[in-house]
C-alpha positions, 0 to 999 in steps of 0.5 A: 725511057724518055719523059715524051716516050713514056707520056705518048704511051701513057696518053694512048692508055688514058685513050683506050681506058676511055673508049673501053669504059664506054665500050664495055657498058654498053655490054652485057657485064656478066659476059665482058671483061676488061683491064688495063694496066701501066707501071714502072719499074727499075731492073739491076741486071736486065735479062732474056730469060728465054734465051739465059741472056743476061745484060750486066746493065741495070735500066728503068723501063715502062710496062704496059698491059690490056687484058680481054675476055668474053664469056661464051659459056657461064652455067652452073656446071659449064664455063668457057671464055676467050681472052686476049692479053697484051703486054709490052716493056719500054726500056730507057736505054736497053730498047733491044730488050723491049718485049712485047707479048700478044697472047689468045686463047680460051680457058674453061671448066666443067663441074664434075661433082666437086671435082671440076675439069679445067682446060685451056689453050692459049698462043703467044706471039713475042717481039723483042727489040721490036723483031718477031721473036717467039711463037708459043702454042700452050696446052693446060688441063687440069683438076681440081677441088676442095678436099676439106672446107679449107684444104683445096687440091690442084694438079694440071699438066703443061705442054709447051711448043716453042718455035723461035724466029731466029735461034732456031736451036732453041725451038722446043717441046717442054712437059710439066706435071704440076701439083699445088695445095692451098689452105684458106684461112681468116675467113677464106680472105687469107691462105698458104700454098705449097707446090711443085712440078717436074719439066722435060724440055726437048730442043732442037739443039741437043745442048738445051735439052734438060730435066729438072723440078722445082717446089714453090710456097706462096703466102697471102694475107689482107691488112686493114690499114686505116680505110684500106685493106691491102692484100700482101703476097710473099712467094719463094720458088727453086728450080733446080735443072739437068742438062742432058748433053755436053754443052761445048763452051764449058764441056761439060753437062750443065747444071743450074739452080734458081731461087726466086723470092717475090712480094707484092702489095695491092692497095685498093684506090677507088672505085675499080682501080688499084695499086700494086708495089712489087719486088723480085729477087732472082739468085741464079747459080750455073757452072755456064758463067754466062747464065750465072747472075742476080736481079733485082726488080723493084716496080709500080703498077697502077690497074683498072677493071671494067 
């Protein structure tokens, strides 16, 4: 992304924080929610992933995201909430691969007595090369609850409904069940989670159709350093997926396997603003050379909450 690019865009963040700080203290602060967030980052092998595009070429880019929400309902037993996120990357050369994210929806709970319901609904609008490029409705209930102190149990089921603009092929229904246990520890500050869910995607086009699992462990830990407490992650996934028809290029089923590590680490600056150093490393092996690859992705973001 150019210097003047990258500054115009940061300008209009700087304004938005501004107008939103003003905005959000005139509000009840039990109802609103606001957050903004811009980084930087640098990609060695951009990709598409929704559509197993892969670019061969590395590129700087700018992230940008805003992040809203209001509180219809807060009671002991009840909450609902509204929510609105934007998100929008700004490559340097790739500019076809700039994506831009408007996601709304609502989220929301019932205590059940130990037990509490969740449920959500949420609908994505994506640009990519600044074109409409994916429309996606999302569906999430859920339960969950502490079995002990510190052991806490959370199953939830995914449905998805993909309508893409242009490669219509691709428009799918996908279905995941989904579990995922944590264990708190260090006073809660801390905790260990290991997960797993199964996925079905049905596509328009036979060849994308698939079946596949994956198991997740995640790790995260606070470190005092001097004045400032700064909260590591460090999570590991593998996908393993079966195609269930002839993909004609190769003539053959296609399988693939993905190992995913991510770390981060959150740095608290002041007040309400906060710095988080992040890092992605994807292994993706196919028998489809075309989707076969590996990305790394090192960035920067800086966030403030109202």
């Amino acid at each position: 992304m150019s210097v003047h690019r990258l500054a115009t865009v940061s300008l209009a963040f700087a304004a938005a924080a501004l107008l939103a700080s003003t905005s959000a203290r005139a509000q009840d602060e039990k109802a609103w929610s606001l957050g903004l967030t811009a980084g930087y980052s640098y990609d060695d092998n951009v990709i598409v992933e929704q559509l197993d595009v892969k670019s061969g070429v590395s590129d700087s880019m700018g992230n940008f995201g805003l992040s809203a929400g209001y509180k219809l309902l807060d009671s002991k037993t009840n909450e609902l909430k509204l929510s609105y996120d934007f998100s929008q990357s700004l490559h340097e050369k790739l500019t076809n691969f700039d994506l831009q994210s408007h996601v709304i929806g609502f989220t929301g709970s019932t205590d059940l007595g130990g037990v509490s319901l969740g449920y959500s609904y949420k609908f994505y609008h994506m640009l990519l090369g600044g074109k409409s490029f994916l429309d996606m409705h999302v569906i999430n209930p859920s339960l969950s609850g502490f079995v002990t102190p510190n052991l806490y149990v959370r199953g939830s089921y995914f449905y998805f409904d993909k309508s893409f603009h242009t490669f219509v092929g691709r428009n799918a229904s996908y279905h995941q069940p989904d579990l995922a246990v944590y264990y708190f520890f260090n006073q809660s500050k801390s905790y260990v989670s290991v997960g797993g869910h199964y996925e079905i995607e049905n596509t328009a086009a036979p060849q994308y159709d698939y079946k596949g699992y994956a198991f997740t462990t995640a790790l995260q830990v606070p470190v005092d350093l001097s004045v400032r407490t700064v909260k590591f992650q460090l999570g590991y996934t593998y996908l393993h997926r079966d195609y269930d028809n002839i993909t004609p290029s190769i003539g053959a089923k296609r399988f693939e396997t993905r190992s995913t590590v991510k770390l981060s680490a959150e740095v608290p600056i002041v007040d309400s603003f906060a710095f988080t150093l992040d890092y992605k490393y994807v292994d993706r092996d196919s028998n489809l050379l075309t989707t076969k690859y590996s990305e790394n992705v090192v960035g920067g973001t800086l966030g403030y909450d109202f």
